[in-house]
C-alpha positions as CSV (number, residue, x, y, z in Angstrom):
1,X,-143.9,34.1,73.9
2,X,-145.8,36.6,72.4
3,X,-142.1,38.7,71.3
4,X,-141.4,35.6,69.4
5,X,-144.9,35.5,67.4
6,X,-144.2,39.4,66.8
7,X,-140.8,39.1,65.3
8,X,-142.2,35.8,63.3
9,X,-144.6,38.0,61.7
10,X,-142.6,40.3,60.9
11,X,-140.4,38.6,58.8
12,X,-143.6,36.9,56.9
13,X,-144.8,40.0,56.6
14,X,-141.8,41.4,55.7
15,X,-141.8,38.6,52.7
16,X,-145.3,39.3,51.2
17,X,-144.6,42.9,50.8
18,X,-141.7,41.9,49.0
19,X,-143.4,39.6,47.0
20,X,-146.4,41.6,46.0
21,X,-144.0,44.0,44.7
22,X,-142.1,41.7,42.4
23,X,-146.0,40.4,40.9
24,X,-146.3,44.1,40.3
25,X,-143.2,44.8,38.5
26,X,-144.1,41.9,36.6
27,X,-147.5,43.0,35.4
28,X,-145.7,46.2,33.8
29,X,-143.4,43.8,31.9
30,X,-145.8,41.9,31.1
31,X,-147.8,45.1,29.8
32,X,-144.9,46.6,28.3
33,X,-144.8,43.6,25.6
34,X,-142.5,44.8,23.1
35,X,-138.8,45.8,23.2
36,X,-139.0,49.4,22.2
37,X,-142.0,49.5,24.5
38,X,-139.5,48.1,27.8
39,X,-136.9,50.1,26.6
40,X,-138.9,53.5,26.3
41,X,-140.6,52.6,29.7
42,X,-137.1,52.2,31.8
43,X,-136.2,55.3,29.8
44,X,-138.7,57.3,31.4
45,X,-138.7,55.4,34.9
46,X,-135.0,56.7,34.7
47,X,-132.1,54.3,33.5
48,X,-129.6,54.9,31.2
49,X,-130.2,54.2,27.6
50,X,-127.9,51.5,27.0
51,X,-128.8,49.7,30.6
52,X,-132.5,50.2,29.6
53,X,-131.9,48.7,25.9
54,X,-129.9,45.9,27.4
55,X,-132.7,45.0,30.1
56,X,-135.6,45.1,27.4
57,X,-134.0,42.9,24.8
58,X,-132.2,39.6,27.7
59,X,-134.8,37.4,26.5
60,X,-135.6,36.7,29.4
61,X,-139.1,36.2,30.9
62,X,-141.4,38.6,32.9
63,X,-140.8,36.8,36.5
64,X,-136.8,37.2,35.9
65,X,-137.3,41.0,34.9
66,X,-139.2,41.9,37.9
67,X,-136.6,40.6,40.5
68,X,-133.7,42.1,38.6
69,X,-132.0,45.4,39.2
70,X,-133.5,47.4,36.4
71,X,-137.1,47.2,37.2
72,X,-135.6,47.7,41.6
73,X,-133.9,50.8,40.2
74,X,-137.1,51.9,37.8
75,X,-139.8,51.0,40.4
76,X,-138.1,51.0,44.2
77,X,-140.6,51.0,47.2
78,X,-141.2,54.1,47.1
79,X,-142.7,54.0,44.1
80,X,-145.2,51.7,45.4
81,X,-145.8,54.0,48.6
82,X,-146.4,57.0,46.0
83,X,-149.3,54.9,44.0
84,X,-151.0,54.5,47.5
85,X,-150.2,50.5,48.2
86,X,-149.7,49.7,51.9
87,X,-147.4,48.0,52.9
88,X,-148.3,44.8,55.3
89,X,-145.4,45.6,57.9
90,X,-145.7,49.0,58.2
91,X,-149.4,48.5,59.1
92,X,-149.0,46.3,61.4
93,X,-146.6,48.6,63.0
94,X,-149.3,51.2,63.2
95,X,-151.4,49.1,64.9
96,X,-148.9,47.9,67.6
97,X,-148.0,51.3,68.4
98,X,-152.4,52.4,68.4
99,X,-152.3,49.2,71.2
């Protein structure tokens, strides 16, 4: 019984990482509010210049842009890791292996 609770928490933990990340990327759209200001930012987070004109001008909205595969490519995971958030499944690995 208890495997089964594990493996379900995983998964929903697994999820809310996920998710958090996506609110985050969408905070920097959102702060990045005009084109030349997206554009420049994917610039320097590393895309090409036409991929990071294309993504800034879509017209499409902030919650779109975050899940999309210019703002994965300009802020992966590890990105995340680097700036110190923790991730939800990773701690509660640490604390089944401290058990």
């Amino acid at each position: 019984m208890n495997y089964f609770r594990l493996a379900e928490v995983k998964g929903i933990f697994d999820e809310l990482d996920s998710w958090i990340r996506r609110k985050l990327r969408c905070v920097i759209w959102r702060q990045w509010k005009r084109y030349s200001a997206r554009a420049k930012g994917l610039l320097r987070r590393g895309l090409k210049e036409v991929q990071a004109w294309e993504s800034a001008t879509n017209g499409r909205g902030p919650r779109w842009n975050a899940g999309a595969s210019h703002m994965h490519a300009a802020f992966p995971k590890s990105y995340f890791d680097r700036c110190g958030l923790l991730s939800l499944l990773e701690q509660r690995l640490r604390f089944q292996l401290a058990s």
